[in-house]
C-alpha positions in Angstrom: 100.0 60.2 85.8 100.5 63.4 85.6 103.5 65.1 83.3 106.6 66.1 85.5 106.6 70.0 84.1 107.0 71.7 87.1 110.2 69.8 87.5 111.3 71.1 83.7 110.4 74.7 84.6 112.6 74.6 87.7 115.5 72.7 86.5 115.0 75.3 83.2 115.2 78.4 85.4 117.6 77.1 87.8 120.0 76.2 85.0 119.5 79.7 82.8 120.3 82.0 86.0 123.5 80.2 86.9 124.6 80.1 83.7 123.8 84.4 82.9 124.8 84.8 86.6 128.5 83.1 85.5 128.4 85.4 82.5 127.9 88.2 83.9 130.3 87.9 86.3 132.9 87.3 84.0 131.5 90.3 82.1 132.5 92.5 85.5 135.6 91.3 86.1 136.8 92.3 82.4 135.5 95.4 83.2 137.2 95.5 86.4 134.4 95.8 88.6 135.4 93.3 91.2 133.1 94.7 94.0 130.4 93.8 91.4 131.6 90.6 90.1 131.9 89.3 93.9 128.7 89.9 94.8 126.9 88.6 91.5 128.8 85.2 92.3 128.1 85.0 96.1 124.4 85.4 95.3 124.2 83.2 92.7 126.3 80.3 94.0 125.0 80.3 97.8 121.5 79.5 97.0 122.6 77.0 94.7 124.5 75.2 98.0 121.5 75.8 99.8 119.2 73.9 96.8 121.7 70.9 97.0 121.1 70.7 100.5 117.2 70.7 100.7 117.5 68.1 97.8 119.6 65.8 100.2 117.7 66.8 103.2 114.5 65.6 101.6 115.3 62.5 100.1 117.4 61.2 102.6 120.5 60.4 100.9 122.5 60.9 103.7 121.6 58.2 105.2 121.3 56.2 102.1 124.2 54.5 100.2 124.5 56.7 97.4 127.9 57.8 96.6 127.7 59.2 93.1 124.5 60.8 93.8 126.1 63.2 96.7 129.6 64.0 95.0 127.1 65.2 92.0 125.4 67.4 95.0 128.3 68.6 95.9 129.5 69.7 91.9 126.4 71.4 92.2 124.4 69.1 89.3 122.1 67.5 91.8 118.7 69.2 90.1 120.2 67.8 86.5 120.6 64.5 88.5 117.8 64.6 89.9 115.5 65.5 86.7 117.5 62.9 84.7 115.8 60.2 87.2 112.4 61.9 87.2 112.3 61.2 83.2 113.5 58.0 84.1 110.3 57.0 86.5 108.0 58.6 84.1 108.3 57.1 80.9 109.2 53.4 82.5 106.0 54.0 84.6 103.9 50.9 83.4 106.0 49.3 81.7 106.7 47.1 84.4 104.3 45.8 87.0 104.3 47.3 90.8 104.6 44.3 93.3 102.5 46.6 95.2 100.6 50.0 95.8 99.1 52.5 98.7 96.0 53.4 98.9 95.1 57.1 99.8 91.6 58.7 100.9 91.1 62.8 99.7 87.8 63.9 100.3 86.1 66.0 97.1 85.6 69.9 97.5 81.5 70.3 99.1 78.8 71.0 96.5 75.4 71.6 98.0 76.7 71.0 101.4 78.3 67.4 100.9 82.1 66.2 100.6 82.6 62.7 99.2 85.7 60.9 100.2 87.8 59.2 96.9 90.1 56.3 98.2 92.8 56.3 95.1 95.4 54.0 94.1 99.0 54.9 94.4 101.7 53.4 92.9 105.7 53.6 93.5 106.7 55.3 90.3 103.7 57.8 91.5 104.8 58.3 94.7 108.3 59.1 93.9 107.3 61.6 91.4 104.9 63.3 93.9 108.1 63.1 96.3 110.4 64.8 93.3 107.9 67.7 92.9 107.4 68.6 96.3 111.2 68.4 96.7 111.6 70.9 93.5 108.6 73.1 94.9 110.6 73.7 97.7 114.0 74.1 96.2 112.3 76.6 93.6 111.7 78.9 96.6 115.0 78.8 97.9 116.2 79.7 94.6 113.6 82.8 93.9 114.2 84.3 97.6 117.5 83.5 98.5 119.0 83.8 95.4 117.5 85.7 92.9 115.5 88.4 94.9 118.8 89.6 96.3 120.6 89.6 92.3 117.8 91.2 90.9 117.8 94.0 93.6 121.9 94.3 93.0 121.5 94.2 89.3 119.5 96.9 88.9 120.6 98.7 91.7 123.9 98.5 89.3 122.0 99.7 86.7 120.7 102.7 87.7 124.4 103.6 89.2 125.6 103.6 85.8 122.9 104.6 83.9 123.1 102.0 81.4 121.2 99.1 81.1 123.5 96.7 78.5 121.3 93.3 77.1 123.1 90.5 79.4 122.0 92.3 82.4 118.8 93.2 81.1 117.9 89.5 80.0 119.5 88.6 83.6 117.2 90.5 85.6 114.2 88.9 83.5 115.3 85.8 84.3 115.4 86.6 88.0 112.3 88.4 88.0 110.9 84.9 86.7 112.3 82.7 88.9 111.0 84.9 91.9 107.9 84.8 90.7 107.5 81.5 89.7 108.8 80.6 93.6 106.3 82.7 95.0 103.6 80.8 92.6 105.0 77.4 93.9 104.8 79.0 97.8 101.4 79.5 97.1 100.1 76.3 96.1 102.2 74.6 98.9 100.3 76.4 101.1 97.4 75.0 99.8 98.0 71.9 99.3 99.2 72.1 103.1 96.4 73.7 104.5 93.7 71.4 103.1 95.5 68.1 102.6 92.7 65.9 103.5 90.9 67.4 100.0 92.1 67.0 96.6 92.9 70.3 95.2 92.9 70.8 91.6 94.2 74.5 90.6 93.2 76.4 87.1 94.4 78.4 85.0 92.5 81.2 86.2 94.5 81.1 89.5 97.5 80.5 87.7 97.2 83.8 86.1 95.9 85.5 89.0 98.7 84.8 91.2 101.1 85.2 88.5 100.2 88.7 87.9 99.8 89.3 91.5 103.1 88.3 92.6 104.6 90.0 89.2 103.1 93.8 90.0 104.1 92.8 94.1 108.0 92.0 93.6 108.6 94.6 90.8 107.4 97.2 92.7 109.0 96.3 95.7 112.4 95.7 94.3 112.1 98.9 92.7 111.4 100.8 95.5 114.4 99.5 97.5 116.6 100.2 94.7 115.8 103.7 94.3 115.8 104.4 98.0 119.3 102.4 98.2 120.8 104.9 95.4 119.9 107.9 97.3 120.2 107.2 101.4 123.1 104.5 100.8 123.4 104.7 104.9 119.9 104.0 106.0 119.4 101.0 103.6 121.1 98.6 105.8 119.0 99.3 108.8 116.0 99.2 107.0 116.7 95.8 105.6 117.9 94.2 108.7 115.1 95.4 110.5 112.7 94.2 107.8 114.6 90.7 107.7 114.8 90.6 111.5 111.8 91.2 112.5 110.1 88.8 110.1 113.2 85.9 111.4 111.8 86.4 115.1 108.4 86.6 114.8 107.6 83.3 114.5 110.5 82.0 117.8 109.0 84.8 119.9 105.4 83.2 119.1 106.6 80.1 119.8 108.3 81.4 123.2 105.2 82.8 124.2 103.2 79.4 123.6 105.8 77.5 126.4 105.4 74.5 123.7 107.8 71.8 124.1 110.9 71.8 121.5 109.8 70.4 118.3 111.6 66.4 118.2 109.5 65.0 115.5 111.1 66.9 112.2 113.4 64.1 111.3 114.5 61.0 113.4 118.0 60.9 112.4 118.7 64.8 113.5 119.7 65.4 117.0 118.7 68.3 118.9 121.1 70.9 117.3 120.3 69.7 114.1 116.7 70.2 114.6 117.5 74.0 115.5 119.9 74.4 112.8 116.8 73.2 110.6 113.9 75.6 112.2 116.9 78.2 112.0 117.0 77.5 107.8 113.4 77.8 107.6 113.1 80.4 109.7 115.5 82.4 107.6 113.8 81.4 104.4 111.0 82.9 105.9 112.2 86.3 106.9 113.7 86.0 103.3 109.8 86.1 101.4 108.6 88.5 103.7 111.2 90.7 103.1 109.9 91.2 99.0 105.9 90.1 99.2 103.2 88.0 101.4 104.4 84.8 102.8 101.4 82.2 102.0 103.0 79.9 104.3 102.8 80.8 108.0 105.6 79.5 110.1 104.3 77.9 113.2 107.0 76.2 115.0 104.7 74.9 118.2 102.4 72.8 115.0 103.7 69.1 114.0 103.4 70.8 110.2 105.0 73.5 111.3 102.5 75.5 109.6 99.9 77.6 110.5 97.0 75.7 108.9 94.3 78.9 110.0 93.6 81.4 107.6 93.9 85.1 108.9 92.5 87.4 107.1 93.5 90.2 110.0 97.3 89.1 109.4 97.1 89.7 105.7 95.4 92.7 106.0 97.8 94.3 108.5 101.0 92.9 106.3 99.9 94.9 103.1 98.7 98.2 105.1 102.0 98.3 106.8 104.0 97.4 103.8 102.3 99.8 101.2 103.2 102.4 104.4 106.4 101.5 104.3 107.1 101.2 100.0 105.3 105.2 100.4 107.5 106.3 103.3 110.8 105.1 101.2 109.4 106.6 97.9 109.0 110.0 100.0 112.6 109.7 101.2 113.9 109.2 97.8 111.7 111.9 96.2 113.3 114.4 98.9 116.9 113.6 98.8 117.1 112.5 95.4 120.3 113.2 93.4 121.2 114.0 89.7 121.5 111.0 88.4 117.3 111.4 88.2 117.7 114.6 86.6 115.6 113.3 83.3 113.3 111.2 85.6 109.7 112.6 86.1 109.5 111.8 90.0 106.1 112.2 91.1 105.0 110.1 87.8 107.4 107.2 88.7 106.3 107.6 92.6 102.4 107.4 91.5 103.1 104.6 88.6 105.0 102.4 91.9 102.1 103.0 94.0 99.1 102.4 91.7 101.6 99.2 90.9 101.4 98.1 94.5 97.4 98.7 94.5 97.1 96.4 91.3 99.2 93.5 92.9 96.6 93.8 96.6 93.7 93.9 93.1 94.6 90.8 91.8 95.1 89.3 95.3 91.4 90.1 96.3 90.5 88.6 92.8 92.3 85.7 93.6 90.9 84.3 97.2 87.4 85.9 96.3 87.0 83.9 93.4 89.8 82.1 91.6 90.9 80.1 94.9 90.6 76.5 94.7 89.2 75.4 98.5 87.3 79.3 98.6 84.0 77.0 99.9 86.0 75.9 102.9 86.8 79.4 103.9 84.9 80.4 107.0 84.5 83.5 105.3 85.5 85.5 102.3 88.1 87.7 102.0 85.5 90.4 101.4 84.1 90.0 104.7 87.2 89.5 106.3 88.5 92.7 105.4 84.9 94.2 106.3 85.4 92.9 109.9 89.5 94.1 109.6 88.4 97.5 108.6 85.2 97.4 111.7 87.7 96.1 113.8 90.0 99.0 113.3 87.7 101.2 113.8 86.4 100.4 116.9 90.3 101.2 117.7 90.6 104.6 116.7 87.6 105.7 118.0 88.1 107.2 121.7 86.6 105.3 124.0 82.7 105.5 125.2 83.3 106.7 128.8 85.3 109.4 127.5 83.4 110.7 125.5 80.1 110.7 128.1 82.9 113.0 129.9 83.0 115.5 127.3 79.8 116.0 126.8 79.1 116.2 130.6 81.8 118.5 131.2 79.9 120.9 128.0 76.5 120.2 129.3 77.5 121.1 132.9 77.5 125.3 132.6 74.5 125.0 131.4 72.4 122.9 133.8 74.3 125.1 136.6 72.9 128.2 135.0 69.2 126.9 134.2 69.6 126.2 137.9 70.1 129.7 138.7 67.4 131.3 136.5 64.9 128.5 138.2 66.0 129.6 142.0 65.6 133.3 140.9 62.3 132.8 139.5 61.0 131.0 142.6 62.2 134.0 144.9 60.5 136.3 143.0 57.2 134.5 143.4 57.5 134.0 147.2 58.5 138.2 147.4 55.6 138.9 145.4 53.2 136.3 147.1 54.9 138.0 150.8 54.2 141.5 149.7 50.1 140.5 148.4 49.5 139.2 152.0 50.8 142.1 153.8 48.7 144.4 151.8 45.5 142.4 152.6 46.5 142.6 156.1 
């Protein structure tokens, strides 16, 4: 049985944050920064309602008679209460006999062609820990982009206002830098797992580190560039942010509209129909919330039972990072233009290139990642190399005009031409019948 240490890392993160989140707060109200202090304490206290409630949601404790454990929800321990009982089923796993176990079937990853299937035995203790995991995954990605993507992007958005970075806030925004990444790790074996859970995935350190420094070059720069554009063009932030957050929150209903599927009934028994919408709503919205800083691995797809798109598309990925590096150097030229004094002591086009060649190093290690370091790569259909060859044809074939236009042109060039070769050839055969006329007459 495996050791519970993604459950460890996220109760440790989750726990650290709140705690320099409440510190810091306290830290701007002494100050008497209340606008500040506000806002640090809305985005570090809202995600941690929204974590209580996917906890609940998942194991069911709703509809379970467990008093103690929801009044600790709603105190906001339920990740200490619920690590507490992960320990628990850990270390009394096997101690005492299971009056009975499940028996699941994952089929091996192909080597030279064949996939053997493994039927493996599952005990309770087991199954609850799986269940505790995937409940922390999930609530780990809440926390990262709901919670400490927006902090991190006031924080030093604060920082650069003052021009003063002081320790707490430094050690702050490392811990939410951290915990972003660290959701966007968890997103991405989710999606795995997922996508291919009839095969039993086993991911290594390699990836690990790949995705890690991926995500870590990806957020950094993105936050970044926010934060400097923000400090310059105060006005045009919000509609750039809304139209980021609502295009990526409609995306996947419009889809869904456009399918003319029937209204997904089948997320959970006990929710009526407005409770199912309030539910796609929440995930949709968590959704909008990862696009909004870096590549969502998991595709919403509200019209699949799983509602997830279990395909992989390499075009989508493609278009996502074009159009986003577009973006990141469109809001980088804006802040370059209008930028104030507070950036008097700032070389701008280094920072400008050093963000940019960033963003290129987080799509490197991306490419390193699904072209080698992937766990299911042999299942791919094909490569992300190849993919992005076909993208790259593909858009191509776009920009160039199209063939009946340019048979057209070259008609329309070719066409004084051929009318004056024309000419030359009538004028040289009415010379020759003169000349033949006049040789006849003078026989004559």
């Amino acid at each position: 049985m495996k050791f519970p240490g993604s459950v460890l890392v996220s109760l440790v993160l989750f726990v650290a944050e709140t705690l320099a989140a409440l510190c810091l707060s306290g830290a701007y109200r002494a100050a008497g920064d209340r606008m500040w202090q506000w806002l640090t304490l809305l985005f570090a206290l809202l995600p941690c309602a929204l974590v209580q409630l996917s906890l609940v949601f998942i194991h069911r404790d709703v509809s379970r008679d467990r008093p103690l454990v929801l009044l600790l929800h709603l105190l906001q321990l339920g990740p200490l209460v619920r690590c507490v009982e992960v320990f628990y089923i850990y270390f009394r796993a096997g101690r005492v006999e299971e009056p009975y176990v499940s028996i699941t079937k994952k089929r091996q990853m192909p080597k030279d062609g064949y996939s053997e299937e493994i039927e493996k035995e599952v005990g309770q203790a087991e199954g609850k820990l799986c269940t505790h995991r995937s409940a922390f995954s999930r609530a780990s990605v809440i926390q990262a982009f709901l919670g400490s993507a927006p902090q991190l992007t006031l924080q030093l958005y604060i920082c650069v206002l003052q021009q003063e970075i002081t320790a707490a806030r430094s050690i702050f925004m490392v811990l939410s830098l951290l915990s972003i990444v660290y959701g966007a790790l968890r997103c991405n074996i989710l999606a795995i797992k997922i996508k291919y859970d009839d095969y039993a995935v086993s991911v290594k350190p390699a990836a690990y580190l790949c995705i890690f420094l991926w995500r870590s070059f990806e957020i950094a720069t993105r936050v970044t560039v926010l934060v400097l554009f923000s400090s310059v063009l105060q006005i045009w932030t919000l509609p750039v942010v809304l139209m980021n957050f609502f295009g990526f929150f409609f995306y996947p209903w419009i889809l869904f509209w456009q399918s003319k599927s029937p209204f997904p009934e089948n997320i959970e028994k006990a929710l009526s129909r407005v409770g199912t919408t309030i539910v796609l709503c929440l995930l949709t919205f968590l959704y909008a919330g990862i696009n909004m800083f870096c590549w969502s691995a998991v595709q919403v797809k509200l019209n699949d039972p799983d509602l997830i798109n279990k395909s992989q598309n390499w075009y989508r990925l493609t278009v996502y990072y074009m159009l986003r590096f577009i973006e990141n150097a469109f809001l980088l030229l804006m802040w370059y233009v209008y930028k104030t004094d507070i950036y008097l002591y700032v070389c701008a086009p280094l920072l400008v290139l050093q963000l940019l060649i960033g963003y290129c190093m987080a799509v490197l290690f991306m490419l390193v990642f699904y072209q080698f370091c992937h766990p299911c790569k042999k299942l791919f259909s094909s490569s992300i190399s190849e993919g992005l060859l076909s993208c790259c044809k593909f858009l191509c074939f776009i920009c160039k005009p199209p063939k009946s236009a340019v048979l057209t042109e070259k008609a329309e060039v070719k066409s004084p031409e051929n009318t004056g070769e024309a000419w030359n050839s009538s004028k040289t055969i009415d010379s020759q019948e003169g000349n033949l006329h006049q040789s006849v007459s003078s026989n004559a």
